[in-house]
C-alpha positions as CSV (number, residue, x, y, z in Angstrom):
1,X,0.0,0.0,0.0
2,X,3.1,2.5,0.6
3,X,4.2,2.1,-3.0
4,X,0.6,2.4,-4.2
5,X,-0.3,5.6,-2.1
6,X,3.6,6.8,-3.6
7,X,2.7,6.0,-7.3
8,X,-0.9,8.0,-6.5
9,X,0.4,10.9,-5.2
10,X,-1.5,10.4,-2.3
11,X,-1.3,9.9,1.3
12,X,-1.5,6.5,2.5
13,X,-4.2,7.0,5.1
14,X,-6.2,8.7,1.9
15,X,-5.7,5.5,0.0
16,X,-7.3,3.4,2.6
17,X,-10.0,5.4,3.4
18,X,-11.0,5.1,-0.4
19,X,-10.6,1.6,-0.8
20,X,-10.6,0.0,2.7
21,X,-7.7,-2.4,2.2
22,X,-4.9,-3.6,0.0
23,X,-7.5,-6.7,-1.2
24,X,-9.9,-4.3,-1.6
25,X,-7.7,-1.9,-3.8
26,X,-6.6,-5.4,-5.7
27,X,-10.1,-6.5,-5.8
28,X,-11.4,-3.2,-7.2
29,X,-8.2,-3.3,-9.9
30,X,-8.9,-6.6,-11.0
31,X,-12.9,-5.7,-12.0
32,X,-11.2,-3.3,-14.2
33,X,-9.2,-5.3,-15.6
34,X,-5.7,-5.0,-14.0
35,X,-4.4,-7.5,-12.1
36,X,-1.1,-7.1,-10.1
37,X,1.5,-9.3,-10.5
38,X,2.8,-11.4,-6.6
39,X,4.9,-9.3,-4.7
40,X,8.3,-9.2,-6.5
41,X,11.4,-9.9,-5.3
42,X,14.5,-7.6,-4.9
43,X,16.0,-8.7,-7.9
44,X,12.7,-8.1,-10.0
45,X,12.6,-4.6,-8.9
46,X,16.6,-3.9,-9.0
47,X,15.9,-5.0,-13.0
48,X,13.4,-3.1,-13.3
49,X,14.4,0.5,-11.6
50,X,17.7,0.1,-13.9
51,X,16.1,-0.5,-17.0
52,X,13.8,2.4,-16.5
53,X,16.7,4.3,-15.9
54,X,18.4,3.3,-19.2
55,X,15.2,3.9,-21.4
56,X,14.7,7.8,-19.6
57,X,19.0,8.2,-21.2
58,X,18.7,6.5,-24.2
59,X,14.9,5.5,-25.0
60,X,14.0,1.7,-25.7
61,X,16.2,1.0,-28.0
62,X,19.0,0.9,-24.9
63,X,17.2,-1.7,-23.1
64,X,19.2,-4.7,-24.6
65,X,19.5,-7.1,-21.9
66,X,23.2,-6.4,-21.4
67,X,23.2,-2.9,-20.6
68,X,20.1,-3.9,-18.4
69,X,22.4,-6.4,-16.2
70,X,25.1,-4.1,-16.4
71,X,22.7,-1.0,-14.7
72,X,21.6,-3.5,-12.8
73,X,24.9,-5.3,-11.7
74,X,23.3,-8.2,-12.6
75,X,24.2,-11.4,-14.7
76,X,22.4,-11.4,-17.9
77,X,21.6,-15.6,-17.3
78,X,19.7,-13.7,-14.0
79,X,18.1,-11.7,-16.6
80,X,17.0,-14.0,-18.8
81,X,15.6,-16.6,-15.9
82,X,13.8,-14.0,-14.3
83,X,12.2,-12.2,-17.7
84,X,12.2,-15.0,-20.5
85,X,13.4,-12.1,-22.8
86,X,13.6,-8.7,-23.8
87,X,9.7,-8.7,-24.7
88,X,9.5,-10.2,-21.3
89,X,11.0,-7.2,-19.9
90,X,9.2,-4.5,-21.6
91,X,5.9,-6.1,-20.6
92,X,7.1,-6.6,-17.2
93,X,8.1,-2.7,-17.6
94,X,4.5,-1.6,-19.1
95,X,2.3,-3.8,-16.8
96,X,4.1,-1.9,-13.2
97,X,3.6,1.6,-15.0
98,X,0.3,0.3,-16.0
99,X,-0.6,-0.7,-12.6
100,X,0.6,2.2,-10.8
101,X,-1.7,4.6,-13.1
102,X,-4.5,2.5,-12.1
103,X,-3.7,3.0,-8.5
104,X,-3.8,6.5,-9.6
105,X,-7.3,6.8,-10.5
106,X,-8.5,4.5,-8.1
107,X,-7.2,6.7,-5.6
108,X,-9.2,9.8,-7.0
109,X,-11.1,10.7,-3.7
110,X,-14.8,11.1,-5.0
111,X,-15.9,13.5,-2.1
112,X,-13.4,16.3,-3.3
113,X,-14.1,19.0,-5.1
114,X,-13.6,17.7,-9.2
115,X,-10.9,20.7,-9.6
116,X,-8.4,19.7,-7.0
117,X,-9.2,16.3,-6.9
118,X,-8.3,16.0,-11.2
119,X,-5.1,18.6,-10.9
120,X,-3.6,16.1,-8.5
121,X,-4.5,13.5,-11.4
122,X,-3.4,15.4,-14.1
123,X,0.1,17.1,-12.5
124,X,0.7,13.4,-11.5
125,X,0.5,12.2,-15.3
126,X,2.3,14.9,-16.5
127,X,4.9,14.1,-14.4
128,X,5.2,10.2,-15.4
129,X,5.2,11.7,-19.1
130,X,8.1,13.9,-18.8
131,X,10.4,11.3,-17.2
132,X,8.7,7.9,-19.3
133,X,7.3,9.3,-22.3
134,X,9.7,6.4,-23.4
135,X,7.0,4.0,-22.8
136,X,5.1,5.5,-25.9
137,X,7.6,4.3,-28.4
138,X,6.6,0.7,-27.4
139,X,3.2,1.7,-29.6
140,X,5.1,2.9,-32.8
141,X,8.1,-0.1,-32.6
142,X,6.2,-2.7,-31.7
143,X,6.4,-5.9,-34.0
144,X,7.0,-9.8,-33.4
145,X,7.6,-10.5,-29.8
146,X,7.2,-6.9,-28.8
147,X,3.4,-6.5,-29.8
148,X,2.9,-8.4,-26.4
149,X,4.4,-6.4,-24.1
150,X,2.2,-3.7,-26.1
151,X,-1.1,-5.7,-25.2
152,X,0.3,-6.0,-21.9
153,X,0.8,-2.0,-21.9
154,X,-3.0,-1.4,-23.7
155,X,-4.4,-3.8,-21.0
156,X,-3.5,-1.6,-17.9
157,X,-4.5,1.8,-19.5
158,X,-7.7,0.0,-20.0
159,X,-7.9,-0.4,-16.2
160,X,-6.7,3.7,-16.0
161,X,-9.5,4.7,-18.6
162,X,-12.3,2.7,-16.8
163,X,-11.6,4.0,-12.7
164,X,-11.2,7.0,-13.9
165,X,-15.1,7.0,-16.5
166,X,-16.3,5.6,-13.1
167,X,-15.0,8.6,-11.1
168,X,-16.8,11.0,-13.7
169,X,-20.2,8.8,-13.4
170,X,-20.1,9.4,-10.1
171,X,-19.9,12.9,-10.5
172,X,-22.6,13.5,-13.1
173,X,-24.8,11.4,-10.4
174,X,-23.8,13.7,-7.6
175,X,-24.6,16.9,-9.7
176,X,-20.9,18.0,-10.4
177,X,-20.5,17.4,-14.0
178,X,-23.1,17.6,-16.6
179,X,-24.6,14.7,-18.1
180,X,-22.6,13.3,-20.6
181,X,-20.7,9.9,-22.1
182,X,-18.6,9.2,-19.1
183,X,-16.0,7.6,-21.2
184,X,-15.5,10.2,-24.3
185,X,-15.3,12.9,-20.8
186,X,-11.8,11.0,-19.6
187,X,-10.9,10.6,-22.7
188,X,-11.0,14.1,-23.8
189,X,-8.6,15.2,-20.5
190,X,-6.2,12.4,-20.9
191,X,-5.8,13.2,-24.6
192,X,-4.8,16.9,-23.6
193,X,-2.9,15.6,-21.0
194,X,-0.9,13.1,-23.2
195,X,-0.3,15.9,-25.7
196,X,1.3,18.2,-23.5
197,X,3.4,15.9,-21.3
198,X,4.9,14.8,-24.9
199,X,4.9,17.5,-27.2
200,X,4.7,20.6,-24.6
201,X,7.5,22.7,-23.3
202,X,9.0,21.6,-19.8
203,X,7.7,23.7,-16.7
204,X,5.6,23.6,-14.1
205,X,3.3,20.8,-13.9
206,X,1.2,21.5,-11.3
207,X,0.5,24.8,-12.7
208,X,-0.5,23.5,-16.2
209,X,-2.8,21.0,-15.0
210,X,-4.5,23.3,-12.9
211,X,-5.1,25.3,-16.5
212,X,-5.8,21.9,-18.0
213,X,-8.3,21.0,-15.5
214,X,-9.7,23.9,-15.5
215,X,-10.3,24.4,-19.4
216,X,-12.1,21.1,-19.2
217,X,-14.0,21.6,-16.2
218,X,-15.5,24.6,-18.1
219,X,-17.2,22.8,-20.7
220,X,-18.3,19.5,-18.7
221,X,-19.1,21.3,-15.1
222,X,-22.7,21.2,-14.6
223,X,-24.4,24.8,-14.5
């Protein structure tokens, strides 16, 4: 739950008190699609961390599984019995970023007010963007072995896209939002938000999802 509450951008205590538990968060996941892998070890992680590293310096094509053992200081064999393959450890790559965006809009606290509560959302995906836009290439170089890390990666936005269309339901109930196709909503404010976390200049996040947010806000708040 620490490293969920981390990846959320949210206080642990906040975490539980919107799902309860850590089977209840894995429960609620899981109906939308995303299921978390066991509990990794150490040397899943330390693989992990340093090929995340390498991608943010030199983009996917330096994740080779050498200069992944290497960052890792690692044996390749460890590499290779842990992952299968490079495919192996792109989809292991796509399904923790995956999961920890899901945790993201699970955590989305449905009693705060829609601007604050989708600035922390936004500024939080901004942020991942910046430092993993990486990750997108997997969409335009995917072919043989690497289209399934690429379903693995489509998979867990799938599991983003859906907590976060509940979230807006649940707004449009309470009188927030106006009424409107939940789905096209979320779709709408992550496509701005992918757009500027790739193609816009570098500054302060916070502050341009706040403009974000509220841009959007002003054509789907109710009146």
């Amino acid at each position: 739950m620490d490293e969920l509450a981390l990846a959320a951008g949210v206080s642990r205590a906040t975490l539980y008190r919107q799902v309860g538990s850590r089977e209840a968060l894995l429960a609620a996941l899981a109906e939308q699609g995303v299921v978390l892998p066991p509990t990794p070890p150490g040397v899943r992680d330390q693989a992990l961390d340093a090929a995340r590293a390498l991608a943010r310096r030199g983009g996917l094509e330096a994740l080779t599984m050498e200069a992944v053992a290497a960052e890792a200081g690692l044996g390749v064999a460890t590499l290779y019995r842990r992952f299968g393959d490079r495919a192996g450890l792109l989809s292991a790559l796509m399904e923790r970023a995956g999961a920890r965006a899901a945790a993201r809009a699970m955590a989305l606290d449905e009693d705060a007010e829609p601007q604050e509560a989708l600035t922390r959302l936004v500024a939080g995906a901004l942020g991942v963007l910046r430092e993993d836009g990486w990750l997108m290439q997997l969409g335009a170089a995917a072919s043989g072995a690497q289209l399934a890390a690429l379903h693995e990666a489509r998979g867990r936005s799938m599991g983003t896209l859906a907590a976060l269309s509940h979230w807006m339901a649940r707004q449009m109930k309470r009188g927030w939002l106006h009424p409107a196709d939940p789905d096209e909503l979320t779709m709408a404010l992550l496509g701005a938000t992918l757009l500027h976390g790739l193609m816009g200049p570098v500054g302060d996040d916070e502050a341009l999802a706040r403009r974000l947010v509220a841009l959007f806000l002003d054509g789907a708040r109710a009146r």
